[in-house]
C-alpha positions in Angstrom: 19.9 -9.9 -14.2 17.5 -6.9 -15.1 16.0 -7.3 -11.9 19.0 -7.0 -10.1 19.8 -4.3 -11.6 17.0 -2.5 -11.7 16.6 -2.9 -7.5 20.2 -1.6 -7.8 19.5 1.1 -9.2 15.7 2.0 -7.0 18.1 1.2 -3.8 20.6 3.9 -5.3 17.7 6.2 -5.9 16.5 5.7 -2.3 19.7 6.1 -0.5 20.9 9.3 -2.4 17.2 11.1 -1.3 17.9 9.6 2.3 21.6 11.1 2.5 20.5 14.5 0.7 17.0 14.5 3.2 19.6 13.8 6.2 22.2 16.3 5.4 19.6 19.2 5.2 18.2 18.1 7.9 21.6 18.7 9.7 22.2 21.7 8.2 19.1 23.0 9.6 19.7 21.6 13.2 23.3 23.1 13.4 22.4 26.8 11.8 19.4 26.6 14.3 21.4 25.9 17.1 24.9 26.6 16.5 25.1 29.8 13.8 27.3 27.5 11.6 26.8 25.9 8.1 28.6 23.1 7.8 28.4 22.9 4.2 30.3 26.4 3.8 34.5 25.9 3.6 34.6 29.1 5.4 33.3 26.9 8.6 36.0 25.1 8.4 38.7 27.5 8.0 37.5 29.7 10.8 37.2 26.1 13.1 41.0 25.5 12.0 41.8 29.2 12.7 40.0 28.5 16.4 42.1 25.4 17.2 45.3 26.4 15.9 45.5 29.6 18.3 44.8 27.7 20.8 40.8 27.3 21.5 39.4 25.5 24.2 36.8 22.8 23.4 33.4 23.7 25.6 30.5 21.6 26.1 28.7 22.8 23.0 31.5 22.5 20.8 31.5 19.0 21.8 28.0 18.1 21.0 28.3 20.1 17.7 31.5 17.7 17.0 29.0 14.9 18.0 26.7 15.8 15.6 28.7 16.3 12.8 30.0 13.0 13.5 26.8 11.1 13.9 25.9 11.9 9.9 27.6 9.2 8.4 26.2 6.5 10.7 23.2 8.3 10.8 23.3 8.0 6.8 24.9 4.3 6.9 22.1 3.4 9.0 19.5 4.8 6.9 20.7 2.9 4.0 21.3 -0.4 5.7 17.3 -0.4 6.3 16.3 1.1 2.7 18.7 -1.9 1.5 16.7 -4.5 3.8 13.2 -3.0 4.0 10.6 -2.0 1.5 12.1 1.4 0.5 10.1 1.9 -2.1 7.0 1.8 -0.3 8.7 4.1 2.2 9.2 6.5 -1.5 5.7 5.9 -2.9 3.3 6.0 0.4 3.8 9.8 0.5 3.2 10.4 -3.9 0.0 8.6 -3.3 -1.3 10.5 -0.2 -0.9 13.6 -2.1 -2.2 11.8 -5.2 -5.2 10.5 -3.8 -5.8 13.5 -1.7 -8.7 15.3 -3.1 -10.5 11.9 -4.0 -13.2 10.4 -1.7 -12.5 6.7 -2.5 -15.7 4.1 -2.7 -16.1 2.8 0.9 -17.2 -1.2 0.2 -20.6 -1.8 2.6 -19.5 -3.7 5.5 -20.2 -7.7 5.0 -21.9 -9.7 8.0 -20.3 -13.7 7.8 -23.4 -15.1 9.6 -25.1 -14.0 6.6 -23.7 -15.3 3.6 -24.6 -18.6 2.1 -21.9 -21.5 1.7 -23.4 -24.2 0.0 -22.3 -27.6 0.8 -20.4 -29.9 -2.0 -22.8 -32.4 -3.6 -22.2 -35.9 -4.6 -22.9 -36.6 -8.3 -25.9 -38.9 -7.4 -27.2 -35.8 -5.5 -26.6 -33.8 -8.8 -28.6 -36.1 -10.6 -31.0 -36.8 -8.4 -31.9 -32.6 -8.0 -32.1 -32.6 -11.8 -34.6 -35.3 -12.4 -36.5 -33.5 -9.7 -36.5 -30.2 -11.9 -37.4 -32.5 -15.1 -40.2 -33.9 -13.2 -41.8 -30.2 -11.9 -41.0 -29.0 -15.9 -42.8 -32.2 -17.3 -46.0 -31.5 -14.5 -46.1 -28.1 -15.4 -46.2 -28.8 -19.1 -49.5 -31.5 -18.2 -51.2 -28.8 -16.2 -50.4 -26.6 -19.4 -52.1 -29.3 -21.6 -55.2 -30.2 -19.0 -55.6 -26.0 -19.1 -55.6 -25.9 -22.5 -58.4 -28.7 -23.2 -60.3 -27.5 -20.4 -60.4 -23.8 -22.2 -61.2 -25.9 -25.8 -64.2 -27.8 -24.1 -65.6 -24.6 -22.4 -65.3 -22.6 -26.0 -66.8 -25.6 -27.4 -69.8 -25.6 -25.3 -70.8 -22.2 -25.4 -70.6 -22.6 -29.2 -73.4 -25.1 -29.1 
C-alpha cells in the first residue's frame, strides 16, 4: 500500500514539473513569436474584443490557436509516458550530472577474458588425491630438514675432534 502510494505521489511530482516545464516553454514560444502571453487575462479579453467586432482569422492566428490547443495533449502525453516509463530516472539523471560534475570518477583498468584463469570443478577423489600430494612434499621437506640437520651435527662433531 505504501508503495503505491508513494509512486503515486513521485508520478504526481513528475507530472506537475512536466506541465509547469511545458507551459513555460509555450509561453516562451508564443511571446517569441506571437507578442502574446497567454497566461495574462488581458490576452484574452483583447482576443474576445478581436472576434466580437468582427476579426478575421489569418493564417498565424490559426497556428497560434493550434498551439494553444496542442498543450493539453502535449501535457497528457507527457504524463502518459512519465506514468509508464522510468520518470524518475528521467528526474534524477540531470541532479547527478550536475552532482558528479566536478568529480573525475575511478576509471576500472580494462580486463582481457583470454587472460583470466577459470579453474575447472574437481571431483572429491581429485581433492583428496592433491592433498595427499601436498602431505607427501610437507613430510619430504621435513626429512631433508632432519638429514640437514644430522649432517650439520656430524660436521660440528668432527671438527671438534
Amino acid at each position: 500500500m505504501i508503495k503505491k502510494v508513494f509512486h503515486f505521489l513521485c508520478f504526481a511530482i513528475a507530472s506537475v514539473l512536466w506541465i509547469v516545464s511545458v507551459a513555460f516553454i509555450l509561453r516562451c514560444l508564443l511571446l517569441f513569436a506571437f507578442g502574446i502571453d497567454p497566461l495574462a487575462p488581458e490576452t484574452y479579453a483583447g482576443l474576445a474584443g478581436y472576434w466580437n467586432s468582427g476579426g478575421v482569422l489569418r493564417g498565424a492566428d490559426i497556428l497560434m490557436l493550434l498551439i494553444i490547443i496542442a498543450y493539453f495533449p502535449i501535457c497528457s502525453l507527457g504524463c502518459y509516458k512519465l506514468y509508464h516509463y522510468k520518470y524518475m530516472k528521467l528526474l534524477t539523471v540531470p541532479l547527478n550530472k550536475i552532482l558528479n560534475s566536478g568529480f573525475d570518477g575511478y576509471v576500472a583498468p580494462d580486463v582481457n577474458i583470454k587472460n583470466l584463469k577459470v579453474e575447472e570443478k574437481k571431483t572429491l577423489e581429485q581433492i583428496v588425491q592433491e592433498r595427499i600430494n601436498e602431505e607427501k612434499k610437507k613430510s619430504q621437506q621435513a626429512g631433508n630438514n632432519i638429514d640437514f640437520r644430522k649432517n650439520i651435527i656430524e660436521k660440528i662433531n668432527e671438527t671438534k675432534k
